[in-house]
MOPAC internal coordinates of N, CA, C and O (Angstrom, degrees):
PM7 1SCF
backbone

  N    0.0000 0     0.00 0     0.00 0    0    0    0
  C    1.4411 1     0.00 0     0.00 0    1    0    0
  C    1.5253 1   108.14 1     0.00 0    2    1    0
  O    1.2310 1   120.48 1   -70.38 1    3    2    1
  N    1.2281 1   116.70 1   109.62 1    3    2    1
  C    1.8716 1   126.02 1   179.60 1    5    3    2
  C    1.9706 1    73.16 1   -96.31 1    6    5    3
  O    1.2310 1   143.13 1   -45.74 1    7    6    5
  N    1.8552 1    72.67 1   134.26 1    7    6    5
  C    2.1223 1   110.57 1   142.05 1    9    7    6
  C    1.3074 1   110.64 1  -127.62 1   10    9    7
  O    1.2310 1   129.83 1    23.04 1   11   10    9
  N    1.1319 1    98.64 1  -156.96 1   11   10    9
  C    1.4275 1   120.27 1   171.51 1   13   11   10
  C    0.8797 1   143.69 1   -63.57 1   14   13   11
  O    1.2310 1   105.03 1  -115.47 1   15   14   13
  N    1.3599 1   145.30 1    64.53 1   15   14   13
  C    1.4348 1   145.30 1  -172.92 1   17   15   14
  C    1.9579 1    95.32 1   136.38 1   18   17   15
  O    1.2310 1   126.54 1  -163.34 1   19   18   17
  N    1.3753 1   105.02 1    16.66 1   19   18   17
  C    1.7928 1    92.01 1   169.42 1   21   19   18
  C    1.2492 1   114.19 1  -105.87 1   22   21   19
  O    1.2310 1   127.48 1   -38.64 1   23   22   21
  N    1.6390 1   103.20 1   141.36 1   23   22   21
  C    1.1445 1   118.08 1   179.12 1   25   23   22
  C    1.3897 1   118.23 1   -54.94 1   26   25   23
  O    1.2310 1   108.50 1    -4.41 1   27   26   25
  N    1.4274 1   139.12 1   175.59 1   27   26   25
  C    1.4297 1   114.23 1   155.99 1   29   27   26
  C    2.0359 1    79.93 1  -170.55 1   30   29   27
  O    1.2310 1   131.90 1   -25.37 1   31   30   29
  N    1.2557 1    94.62 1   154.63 1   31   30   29
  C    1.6545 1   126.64 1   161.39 1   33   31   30
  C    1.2276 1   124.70 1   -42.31 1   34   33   31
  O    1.2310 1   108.33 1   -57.58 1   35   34   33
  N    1.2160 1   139.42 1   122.42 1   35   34   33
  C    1.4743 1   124.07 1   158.21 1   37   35   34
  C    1.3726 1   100.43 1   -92.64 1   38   37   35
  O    1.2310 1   135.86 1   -51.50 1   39   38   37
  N    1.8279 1    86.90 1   128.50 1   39   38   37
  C    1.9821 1   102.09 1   168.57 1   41   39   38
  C    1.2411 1   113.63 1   -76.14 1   42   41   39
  O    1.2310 1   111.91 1   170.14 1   43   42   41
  N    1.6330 1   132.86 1    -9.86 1   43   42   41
  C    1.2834 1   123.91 1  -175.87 1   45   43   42
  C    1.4466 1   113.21 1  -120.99 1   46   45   43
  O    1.2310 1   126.89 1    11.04 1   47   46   45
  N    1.4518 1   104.35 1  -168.96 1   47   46   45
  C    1.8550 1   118.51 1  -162.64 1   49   47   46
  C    1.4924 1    98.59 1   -97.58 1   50   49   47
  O    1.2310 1   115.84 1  -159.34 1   51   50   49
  N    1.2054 1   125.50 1    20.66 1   51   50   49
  C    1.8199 1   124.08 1  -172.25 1   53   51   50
  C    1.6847 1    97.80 1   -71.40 1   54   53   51
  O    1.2310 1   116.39 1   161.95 1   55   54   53
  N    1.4129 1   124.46 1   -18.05 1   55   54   53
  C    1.4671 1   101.21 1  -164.57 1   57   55   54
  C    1.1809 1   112.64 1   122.55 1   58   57   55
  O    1.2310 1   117.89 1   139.66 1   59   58   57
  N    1.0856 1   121.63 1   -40.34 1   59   58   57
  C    1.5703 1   133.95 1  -175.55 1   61   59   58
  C    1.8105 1   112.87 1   -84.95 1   62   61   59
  O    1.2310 1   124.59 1   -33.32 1   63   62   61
  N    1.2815 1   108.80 1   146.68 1   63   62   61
  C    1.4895 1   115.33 1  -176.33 1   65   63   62
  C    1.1003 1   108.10 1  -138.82 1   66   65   63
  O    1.2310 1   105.22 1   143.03 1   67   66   65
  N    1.3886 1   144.97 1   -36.97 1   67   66   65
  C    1.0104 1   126.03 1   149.82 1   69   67   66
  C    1.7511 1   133.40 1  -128.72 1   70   69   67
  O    1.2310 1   113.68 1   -24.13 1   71   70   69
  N    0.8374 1   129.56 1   155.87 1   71   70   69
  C    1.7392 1   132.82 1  -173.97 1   73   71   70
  C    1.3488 1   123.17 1  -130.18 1   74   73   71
  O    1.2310 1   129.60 1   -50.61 1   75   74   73
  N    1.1558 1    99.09 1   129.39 1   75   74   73
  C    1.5682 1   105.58 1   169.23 1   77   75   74
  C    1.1838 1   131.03 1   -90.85 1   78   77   75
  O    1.2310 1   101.11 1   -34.64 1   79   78   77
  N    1.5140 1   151.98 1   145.36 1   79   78   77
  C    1.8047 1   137.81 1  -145.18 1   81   79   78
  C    1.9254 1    80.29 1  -117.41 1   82   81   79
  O    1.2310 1   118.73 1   -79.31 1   83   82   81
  N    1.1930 1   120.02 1   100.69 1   83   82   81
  C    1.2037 1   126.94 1   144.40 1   85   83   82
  C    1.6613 1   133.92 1   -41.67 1   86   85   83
  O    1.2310 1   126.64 1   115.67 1   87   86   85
  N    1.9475 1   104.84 1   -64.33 1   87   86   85
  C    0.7359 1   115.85 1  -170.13 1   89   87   86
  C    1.7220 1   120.90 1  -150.36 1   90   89   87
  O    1.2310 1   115.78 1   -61.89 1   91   90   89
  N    1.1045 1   125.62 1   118.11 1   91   90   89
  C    1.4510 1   102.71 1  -174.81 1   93   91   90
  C    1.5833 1   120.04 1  -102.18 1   94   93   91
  O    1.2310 1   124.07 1   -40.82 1   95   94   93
  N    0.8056 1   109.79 1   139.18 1   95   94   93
  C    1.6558 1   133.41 1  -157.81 1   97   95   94
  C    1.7115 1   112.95 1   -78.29 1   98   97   95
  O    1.2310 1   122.09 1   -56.19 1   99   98   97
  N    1.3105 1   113.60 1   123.81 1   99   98   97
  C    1.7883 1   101.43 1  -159.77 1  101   99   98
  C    1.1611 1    98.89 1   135.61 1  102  101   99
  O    1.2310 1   119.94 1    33.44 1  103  102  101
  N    1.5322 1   117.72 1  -146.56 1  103  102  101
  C    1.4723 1   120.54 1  -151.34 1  105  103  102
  C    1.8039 1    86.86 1   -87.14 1  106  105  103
  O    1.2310 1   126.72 1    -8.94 1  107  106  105
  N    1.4513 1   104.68 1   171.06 1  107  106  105
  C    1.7506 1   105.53 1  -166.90 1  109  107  106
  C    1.8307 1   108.75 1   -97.15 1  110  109  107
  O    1.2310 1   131.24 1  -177.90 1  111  110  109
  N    1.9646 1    95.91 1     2.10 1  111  110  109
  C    1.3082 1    77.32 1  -175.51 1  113  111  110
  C    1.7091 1    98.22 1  -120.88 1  114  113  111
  O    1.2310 1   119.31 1  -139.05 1  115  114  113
  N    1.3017 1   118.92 1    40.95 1  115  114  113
  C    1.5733 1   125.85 1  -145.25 1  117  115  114
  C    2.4301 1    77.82 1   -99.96 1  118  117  115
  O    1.2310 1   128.52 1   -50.26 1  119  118  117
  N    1.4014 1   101.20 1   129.74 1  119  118  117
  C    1.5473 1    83.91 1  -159.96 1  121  119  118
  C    1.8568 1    74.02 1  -101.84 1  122  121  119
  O    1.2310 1   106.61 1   157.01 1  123  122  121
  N    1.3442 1   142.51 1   -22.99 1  123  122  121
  C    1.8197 1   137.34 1  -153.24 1  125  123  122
  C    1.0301 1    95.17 1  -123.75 1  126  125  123
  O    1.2310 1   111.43 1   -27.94 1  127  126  125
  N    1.5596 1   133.74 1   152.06 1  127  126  125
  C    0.8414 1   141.42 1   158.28 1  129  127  126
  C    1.4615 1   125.52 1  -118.53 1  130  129  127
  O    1.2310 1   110.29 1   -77.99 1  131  130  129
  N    1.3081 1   135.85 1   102.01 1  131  130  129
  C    1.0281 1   141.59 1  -155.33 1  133  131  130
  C    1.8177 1   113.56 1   -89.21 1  134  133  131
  O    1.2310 1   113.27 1    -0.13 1  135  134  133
  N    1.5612 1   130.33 1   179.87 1  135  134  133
  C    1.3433 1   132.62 1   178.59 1  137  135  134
  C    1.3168 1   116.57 1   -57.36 1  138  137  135
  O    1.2310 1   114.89 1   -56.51 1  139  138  137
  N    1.5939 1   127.30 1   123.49 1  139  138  137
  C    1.2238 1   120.94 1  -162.22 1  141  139  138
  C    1.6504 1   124.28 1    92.59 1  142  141  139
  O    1.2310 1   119.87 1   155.80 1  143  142  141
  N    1.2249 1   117.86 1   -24.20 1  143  142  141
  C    1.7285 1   130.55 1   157.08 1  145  143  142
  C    1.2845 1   124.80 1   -49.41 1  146  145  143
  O    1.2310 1   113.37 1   -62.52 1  147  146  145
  N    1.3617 1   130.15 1   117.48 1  147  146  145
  C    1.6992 1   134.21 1   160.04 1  149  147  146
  C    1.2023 1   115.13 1   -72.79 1  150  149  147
  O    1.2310 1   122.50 1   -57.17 1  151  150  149
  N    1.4379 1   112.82 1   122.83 1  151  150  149
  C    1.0275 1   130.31 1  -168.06 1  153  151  150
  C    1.9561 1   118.03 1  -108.36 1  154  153  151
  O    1.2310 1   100.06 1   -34.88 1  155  154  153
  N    0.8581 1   153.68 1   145.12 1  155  154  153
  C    1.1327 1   123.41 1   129.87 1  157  155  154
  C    1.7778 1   130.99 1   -97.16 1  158  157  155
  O    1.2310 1   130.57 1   -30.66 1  159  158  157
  N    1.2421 1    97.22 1   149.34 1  159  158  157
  C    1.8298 1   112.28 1  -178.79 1  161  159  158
  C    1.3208 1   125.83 1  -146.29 1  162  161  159
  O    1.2310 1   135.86 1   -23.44 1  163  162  161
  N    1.1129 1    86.91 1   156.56 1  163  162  161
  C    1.8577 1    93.40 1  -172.52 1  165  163  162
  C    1.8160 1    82.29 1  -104.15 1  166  165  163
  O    1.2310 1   135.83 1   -22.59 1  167  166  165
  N    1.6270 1    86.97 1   157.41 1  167  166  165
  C    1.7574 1   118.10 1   177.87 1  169  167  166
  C    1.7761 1    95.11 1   -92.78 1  170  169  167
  O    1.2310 1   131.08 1   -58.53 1  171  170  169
  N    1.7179 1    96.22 1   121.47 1  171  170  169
  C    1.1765 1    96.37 1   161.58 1  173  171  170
  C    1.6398 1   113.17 1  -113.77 1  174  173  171
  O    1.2310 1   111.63 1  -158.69 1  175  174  173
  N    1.2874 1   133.38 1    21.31 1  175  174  173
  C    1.2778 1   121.91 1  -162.66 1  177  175  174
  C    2.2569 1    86.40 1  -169.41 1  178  177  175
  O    1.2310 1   127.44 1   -76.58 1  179  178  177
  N    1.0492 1   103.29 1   103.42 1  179  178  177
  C    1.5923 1    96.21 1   171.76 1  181  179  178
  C    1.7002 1    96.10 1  -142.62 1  182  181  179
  O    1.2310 1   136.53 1   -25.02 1  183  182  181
  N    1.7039 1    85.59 1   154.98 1  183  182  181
  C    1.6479 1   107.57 1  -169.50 1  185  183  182
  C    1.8617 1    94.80 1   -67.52 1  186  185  183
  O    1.2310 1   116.32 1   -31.92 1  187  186  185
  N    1.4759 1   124.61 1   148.08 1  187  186  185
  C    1.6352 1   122.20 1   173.09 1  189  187  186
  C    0.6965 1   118.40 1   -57.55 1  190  189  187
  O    1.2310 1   114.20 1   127.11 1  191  190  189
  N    1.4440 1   128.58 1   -52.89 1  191  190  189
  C    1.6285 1   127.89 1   158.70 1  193  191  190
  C    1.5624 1   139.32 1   -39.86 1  194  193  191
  O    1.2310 1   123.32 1   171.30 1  195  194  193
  N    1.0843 1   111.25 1    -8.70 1  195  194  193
  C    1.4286 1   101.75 1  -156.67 1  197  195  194
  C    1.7682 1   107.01 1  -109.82 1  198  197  195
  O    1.2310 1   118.34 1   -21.74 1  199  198  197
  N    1.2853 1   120.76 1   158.26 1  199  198  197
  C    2.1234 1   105.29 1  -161.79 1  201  199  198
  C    1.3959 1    89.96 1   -64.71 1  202  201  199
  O    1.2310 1   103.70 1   145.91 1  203  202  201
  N    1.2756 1   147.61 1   -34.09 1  203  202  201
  C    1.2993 1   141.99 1  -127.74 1  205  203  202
  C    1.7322 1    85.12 1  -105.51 1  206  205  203
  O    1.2310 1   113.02 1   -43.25 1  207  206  205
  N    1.0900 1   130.79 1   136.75 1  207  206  205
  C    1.6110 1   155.66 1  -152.36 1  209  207  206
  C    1.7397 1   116.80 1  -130.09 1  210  209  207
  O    1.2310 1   115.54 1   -32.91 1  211  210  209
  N    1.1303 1   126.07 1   147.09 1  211  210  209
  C    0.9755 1   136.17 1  -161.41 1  213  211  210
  C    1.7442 1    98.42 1   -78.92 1  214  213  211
  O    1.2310 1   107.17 1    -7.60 1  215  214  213
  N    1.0845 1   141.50 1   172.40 1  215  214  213
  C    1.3622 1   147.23 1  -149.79 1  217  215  214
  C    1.8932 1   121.52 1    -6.90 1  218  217  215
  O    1.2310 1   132.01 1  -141.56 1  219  218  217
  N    1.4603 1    94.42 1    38.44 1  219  218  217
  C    1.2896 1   107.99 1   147.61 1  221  219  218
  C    1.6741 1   137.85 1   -86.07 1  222  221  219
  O    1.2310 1   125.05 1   -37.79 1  223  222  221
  N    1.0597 1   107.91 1   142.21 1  223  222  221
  C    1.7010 1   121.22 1  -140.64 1  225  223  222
  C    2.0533 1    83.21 1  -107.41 1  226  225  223
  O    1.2310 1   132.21 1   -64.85 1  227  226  225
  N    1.1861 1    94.03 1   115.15 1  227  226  225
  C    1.6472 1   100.74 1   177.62 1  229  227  226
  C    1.3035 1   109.23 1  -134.17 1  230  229  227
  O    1.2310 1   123.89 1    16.92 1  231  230  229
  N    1.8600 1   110.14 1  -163.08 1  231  230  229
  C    1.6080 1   102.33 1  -167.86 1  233  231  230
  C    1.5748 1    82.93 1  -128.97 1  234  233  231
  O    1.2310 1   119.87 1   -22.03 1  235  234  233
  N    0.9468 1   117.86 1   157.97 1  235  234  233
  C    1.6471 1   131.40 1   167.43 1  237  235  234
  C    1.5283 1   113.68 1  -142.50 1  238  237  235
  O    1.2310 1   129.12 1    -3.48 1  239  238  237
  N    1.6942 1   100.02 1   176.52 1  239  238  237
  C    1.0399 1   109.97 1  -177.22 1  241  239  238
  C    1.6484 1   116.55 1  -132.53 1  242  241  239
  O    1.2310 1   112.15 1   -61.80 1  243  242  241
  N    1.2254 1   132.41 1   118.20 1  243  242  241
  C    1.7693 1   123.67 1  -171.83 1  245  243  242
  C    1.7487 1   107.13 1   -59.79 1  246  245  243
  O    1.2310 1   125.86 1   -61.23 1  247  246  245
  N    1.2912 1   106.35 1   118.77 1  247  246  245
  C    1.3576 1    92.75 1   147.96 1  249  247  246
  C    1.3042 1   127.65 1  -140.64 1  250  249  247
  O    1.2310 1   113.16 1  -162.16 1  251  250  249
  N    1.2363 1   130.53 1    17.84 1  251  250  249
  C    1.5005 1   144.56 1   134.03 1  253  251  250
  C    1.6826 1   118.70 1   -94.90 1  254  253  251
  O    1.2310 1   114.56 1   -17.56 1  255  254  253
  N    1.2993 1   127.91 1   162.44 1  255  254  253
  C    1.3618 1   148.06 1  -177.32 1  257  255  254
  C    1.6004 1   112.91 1  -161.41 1  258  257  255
  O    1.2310 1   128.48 1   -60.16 1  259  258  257
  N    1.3247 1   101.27 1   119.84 1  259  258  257
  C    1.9454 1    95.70 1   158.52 1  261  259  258
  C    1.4380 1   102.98 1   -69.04 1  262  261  259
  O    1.2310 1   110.30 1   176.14 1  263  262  261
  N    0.8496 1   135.82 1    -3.86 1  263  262  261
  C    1.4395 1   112.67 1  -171.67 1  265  263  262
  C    1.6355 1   105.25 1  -103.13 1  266  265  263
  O    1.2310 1   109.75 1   -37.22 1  267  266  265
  N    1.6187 1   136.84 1   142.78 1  267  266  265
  C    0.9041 1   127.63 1  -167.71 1  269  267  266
  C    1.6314 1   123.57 1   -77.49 1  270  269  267
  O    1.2310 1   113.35 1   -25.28 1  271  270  269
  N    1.6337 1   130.18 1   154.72 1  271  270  269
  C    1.5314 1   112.03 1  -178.82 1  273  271  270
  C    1.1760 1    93.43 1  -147.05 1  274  273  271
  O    1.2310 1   118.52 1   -31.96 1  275  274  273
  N    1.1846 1   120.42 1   148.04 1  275  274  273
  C    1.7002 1   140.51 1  -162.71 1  277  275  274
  C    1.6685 1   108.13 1   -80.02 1  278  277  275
  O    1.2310 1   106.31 1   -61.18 1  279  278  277
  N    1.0310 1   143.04 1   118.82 1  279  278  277
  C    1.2468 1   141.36 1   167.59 1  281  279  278
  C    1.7877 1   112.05 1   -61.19 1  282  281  279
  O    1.2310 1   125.40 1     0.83 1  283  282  281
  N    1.0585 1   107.23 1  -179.17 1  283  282  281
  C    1.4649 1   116.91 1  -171.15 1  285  283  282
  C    1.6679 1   106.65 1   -89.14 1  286  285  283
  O    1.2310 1   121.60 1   153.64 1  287  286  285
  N    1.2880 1   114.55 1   -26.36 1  287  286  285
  C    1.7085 1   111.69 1   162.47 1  289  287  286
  C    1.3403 1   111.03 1  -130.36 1  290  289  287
  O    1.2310 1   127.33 1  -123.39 1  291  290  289
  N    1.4901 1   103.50 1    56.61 1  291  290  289
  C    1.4650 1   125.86 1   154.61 1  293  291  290
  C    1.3464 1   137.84 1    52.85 1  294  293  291
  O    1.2310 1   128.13 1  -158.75 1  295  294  293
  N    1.3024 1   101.96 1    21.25 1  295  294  293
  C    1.4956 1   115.52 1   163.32 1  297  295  294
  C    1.9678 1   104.36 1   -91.84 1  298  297  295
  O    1.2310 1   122.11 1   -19.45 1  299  298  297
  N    1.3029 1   113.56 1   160.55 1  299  298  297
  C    1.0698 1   123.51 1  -169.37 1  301  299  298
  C    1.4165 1   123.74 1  -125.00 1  302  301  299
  O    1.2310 1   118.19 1   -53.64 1  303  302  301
  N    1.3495 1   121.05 1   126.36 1  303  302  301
  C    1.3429 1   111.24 1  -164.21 1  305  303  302
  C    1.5713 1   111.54 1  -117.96 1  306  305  303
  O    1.2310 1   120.81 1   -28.63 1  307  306  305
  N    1.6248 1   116.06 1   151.37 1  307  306  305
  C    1.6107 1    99.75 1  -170.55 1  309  307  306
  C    2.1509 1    82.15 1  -151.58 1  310  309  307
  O    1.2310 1   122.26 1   -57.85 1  311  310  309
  N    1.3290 1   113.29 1   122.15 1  311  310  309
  C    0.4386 1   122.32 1   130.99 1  313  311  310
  C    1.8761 1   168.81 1   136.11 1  314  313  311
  O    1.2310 1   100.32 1    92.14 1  315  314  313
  N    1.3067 1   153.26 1   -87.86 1  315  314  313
  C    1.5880 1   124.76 1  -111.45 1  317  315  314
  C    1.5349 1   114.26 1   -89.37 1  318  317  315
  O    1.2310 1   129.94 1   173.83 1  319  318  317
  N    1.5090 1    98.43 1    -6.17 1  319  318  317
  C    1.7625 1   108.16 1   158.60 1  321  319  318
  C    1.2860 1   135.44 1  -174.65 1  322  321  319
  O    1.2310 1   112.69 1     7.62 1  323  322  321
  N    1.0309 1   131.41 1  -172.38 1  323  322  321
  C    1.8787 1   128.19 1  -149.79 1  325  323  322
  C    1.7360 1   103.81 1   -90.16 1  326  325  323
  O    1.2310 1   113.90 1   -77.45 1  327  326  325
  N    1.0233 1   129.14 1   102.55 1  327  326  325
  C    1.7092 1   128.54 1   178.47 1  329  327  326
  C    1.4625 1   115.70 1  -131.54 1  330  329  327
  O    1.2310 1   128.12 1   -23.78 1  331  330  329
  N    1.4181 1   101.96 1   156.22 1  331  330  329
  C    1.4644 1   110.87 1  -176.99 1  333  331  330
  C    1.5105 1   104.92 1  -153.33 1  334  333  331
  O    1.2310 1   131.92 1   -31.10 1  335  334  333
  N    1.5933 1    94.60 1   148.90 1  335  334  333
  C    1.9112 1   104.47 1   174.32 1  337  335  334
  C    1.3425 1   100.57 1   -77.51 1  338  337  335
  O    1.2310 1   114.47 1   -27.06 1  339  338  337
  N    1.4759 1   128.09 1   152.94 1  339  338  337
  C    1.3926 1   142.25 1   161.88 1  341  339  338
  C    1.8709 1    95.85 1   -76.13 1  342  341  339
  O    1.2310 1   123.66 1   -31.23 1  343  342  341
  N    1.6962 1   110.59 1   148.77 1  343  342  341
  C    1.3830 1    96.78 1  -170.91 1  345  343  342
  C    1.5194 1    98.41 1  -145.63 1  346  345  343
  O    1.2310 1   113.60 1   -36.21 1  347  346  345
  N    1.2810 1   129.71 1   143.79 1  347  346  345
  C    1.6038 1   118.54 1  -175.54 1  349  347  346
  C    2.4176 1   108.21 1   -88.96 1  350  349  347
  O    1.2310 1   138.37 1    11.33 1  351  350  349
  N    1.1263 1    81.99 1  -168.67 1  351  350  349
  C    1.7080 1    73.74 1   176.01 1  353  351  350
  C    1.4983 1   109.42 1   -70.32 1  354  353  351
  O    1.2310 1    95.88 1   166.20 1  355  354  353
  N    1.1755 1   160.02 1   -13.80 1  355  354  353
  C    1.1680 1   170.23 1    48.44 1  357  355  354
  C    1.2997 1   109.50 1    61.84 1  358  357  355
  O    1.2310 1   119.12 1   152.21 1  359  358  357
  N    0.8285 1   119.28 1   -27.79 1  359  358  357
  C    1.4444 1   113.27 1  -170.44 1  361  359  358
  C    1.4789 1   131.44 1    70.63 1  362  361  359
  O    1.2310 1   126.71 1  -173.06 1  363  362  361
  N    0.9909 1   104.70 1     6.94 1  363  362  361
  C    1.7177 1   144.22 1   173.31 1  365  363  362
  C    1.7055 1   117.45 1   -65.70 1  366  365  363
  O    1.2310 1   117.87 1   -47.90 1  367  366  365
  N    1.2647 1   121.66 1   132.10 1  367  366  365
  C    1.8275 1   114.60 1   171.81 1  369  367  366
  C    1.4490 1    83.71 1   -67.97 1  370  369  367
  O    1.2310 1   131.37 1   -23.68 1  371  370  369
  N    1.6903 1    95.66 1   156.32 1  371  370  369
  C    1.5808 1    97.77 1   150.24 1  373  371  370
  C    1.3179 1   125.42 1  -100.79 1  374  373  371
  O    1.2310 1   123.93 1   149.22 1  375  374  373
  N    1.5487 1   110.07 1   -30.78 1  375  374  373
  C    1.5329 1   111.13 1   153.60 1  377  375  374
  C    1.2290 1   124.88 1   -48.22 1  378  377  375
  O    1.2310 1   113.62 1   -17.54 1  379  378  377
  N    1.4444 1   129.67 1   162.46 1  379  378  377
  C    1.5839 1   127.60 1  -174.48 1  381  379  378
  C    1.5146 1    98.11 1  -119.59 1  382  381  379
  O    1.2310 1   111.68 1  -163.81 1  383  382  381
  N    1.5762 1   133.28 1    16.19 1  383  382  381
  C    1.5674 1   114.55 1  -178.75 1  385  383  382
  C    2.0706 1    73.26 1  -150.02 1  386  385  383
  O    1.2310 1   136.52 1   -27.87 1  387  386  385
  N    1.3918 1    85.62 1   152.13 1  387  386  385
  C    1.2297 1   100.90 1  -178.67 1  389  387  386
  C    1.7246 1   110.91 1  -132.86 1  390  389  387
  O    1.2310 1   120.54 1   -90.45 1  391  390  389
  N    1.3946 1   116.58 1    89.55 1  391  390  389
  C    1.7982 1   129.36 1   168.20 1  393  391  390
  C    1.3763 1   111.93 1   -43.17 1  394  393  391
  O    1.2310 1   122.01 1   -51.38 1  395  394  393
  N    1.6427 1   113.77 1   128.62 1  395  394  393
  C    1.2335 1   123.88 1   162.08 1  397  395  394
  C    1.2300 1   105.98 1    95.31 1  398  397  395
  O    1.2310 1   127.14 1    -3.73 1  399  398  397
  N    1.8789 1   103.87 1   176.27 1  399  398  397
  C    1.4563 1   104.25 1   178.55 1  401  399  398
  C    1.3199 1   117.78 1   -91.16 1  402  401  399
  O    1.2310 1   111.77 1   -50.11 1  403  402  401
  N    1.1802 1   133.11 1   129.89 1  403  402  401
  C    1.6022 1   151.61 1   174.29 1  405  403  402
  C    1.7803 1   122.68 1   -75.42 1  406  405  403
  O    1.2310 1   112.49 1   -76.85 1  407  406  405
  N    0.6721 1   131.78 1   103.15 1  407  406  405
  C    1.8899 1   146.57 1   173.51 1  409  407  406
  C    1.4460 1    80.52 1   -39.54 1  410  409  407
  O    1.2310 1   120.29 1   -44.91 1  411  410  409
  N    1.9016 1   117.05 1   135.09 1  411  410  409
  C    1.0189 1   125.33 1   162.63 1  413  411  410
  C    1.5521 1   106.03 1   -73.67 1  414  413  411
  O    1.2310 1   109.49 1   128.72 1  415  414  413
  N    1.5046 1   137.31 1   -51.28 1  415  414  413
  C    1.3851 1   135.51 1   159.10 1  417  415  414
  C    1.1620 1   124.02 1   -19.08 1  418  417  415
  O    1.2310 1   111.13 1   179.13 1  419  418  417
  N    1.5402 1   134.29 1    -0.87 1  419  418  417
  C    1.8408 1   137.48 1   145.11 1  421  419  418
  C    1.3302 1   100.28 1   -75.51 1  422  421  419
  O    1.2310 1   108.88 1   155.08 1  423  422  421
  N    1.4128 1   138.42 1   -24.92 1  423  422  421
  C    1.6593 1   119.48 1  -172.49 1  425  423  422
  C    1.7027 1   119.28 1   -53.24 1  426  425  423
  O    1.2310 1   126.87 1   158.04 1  427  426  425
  N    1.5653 1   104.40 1   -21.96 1  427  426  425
  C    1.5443 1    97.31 1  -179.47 1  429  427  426
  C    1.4856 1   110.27 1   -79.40 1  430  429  427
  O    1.2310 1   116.62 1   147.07 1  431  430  429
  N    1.2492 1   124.03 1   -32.93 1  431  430  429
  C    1.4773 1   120.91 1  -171.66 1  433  431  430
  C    1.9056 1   101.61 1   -99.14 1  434  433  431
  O    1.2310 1   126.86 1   144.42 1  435  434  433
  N    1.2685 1   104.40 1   -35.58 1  435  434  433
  C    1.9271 1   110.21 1  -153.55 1  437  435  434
  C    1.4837 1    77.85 1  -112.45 1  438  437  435
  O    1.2310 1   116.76 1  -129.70 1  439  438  437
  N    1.1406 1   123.77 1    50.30 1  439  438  437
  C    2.2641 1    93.42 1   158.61 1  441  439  438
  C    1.1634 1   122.63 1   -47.33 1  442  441  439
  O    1.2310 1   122.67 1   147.41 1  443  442  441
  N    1.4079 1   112.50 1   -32.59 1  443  442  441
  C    2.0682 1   111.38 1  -165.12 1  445  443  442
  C    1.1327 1    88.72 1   -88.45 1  446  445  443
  O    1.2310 1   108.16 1   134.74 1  447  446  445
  N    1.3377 1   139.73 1   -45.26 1  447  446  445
  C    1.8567 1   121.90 1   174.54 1  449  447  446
  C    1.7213 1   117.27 1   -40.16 1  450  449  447
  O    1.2310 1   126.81 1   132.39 1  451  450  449
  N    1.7323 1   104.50 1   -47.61 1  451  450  449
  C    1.1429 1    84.75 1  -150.18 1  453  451  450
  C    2.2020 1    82.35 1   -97.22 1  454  453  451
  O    1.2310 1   125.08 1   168.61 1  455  454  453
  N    1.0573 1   107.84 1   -11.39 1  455  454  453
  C    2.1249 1   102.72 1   154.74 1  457  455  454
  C    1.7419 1   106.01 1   -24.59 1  458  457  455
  O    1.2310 1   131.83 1   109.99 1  459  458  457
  N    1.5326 1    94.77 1   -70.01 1  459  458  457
  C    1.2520 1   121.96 1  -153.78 1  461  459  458
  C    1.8291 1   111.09 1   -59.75 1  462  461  459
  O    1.2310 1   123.31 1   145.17 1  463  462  461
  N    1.4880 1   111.26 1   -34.83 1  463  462  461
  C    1.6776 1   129.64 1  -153.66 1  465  463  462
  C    1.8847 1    86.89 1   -62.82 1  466  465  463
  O    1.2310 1   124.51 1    -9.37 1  467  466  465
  N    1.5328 1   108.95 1   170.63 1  467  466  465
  C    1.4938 1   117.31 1   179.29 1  469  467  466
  C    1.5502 1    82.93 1  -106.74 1  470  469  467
  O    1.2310 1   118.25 1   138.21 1  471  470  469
  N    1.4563 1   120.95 1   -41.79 1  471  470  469
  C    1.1623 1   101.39 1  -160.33 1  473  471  470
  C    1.7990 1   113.57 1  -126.18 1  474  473  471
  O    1.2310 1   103.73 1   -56.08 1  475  474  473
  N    0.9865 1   147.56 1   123.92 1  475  474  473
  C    1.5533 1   143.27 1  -168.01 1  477  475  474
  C    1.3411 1   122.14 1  -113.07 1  478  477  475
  O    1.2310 1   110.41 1   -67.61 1  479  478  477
  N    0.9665 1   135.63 1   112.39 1  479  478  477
  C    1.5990 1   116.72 1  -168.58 1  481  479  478
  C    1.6185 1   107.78 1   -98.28 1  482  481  479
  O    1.2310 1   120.10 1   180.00 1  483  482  481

């Protein structure tokens, strides 16, 4: 469960390393944001090189959680920390390689996230 003020991982090569969950996107009184949630966040930790800049305010997408979430034929998955893809207005990664394992349950909204993932569970 991401709120407000959690840190979380970037799973991809956009530049970014770490993010903070500002705001989550949806109903205005939605307080968690669970796997598959738009988020917005500012970059608190980005590589020097890369266009994307340190206290820049972007949109993402969750696709890890410590906290556990039920799959669709009921096995349950949890886990070892909080991450998200960087995402343009498009709805698009902006990175082109996507780290770690990916929840097949983004294919309805994120296909090119989870195109992109090495690994999908």
């Amino acid at each position: 469960m991401i709120q407000s003020q959690t840190l979380l991982n970037v799973a991809d090569n956009s530049g970014a390393r770490k993010l903070m969950c500002i705001r989550i996107v949806g109903a205005s009184n939605q307080r968690y944001a669970h796997i598959g949630d738009v988020i917005v966040a500012v970059i608190k930790e980005a590589k020097p090189t890369s266009a994307l800049k340190r206290a820049e305010v972007i949109k993402a997408v969750i696709v890890r959680t410590c906290k556990e979430f039920k799959c669709d034929d009921g096995m349950r998955i949890r886990y070892d920390d909080n991450a998200g893809v960087v995402i343009n207005k498009d709805r698009n990664p902006v990175g082109t390689r996507i780290f770690g394992a990916i929840p097949l349950e983004l294919n309805t909204n994120f296909a090119k996230i989870v195109s992109l993932a090495t690994e999908v569970l």
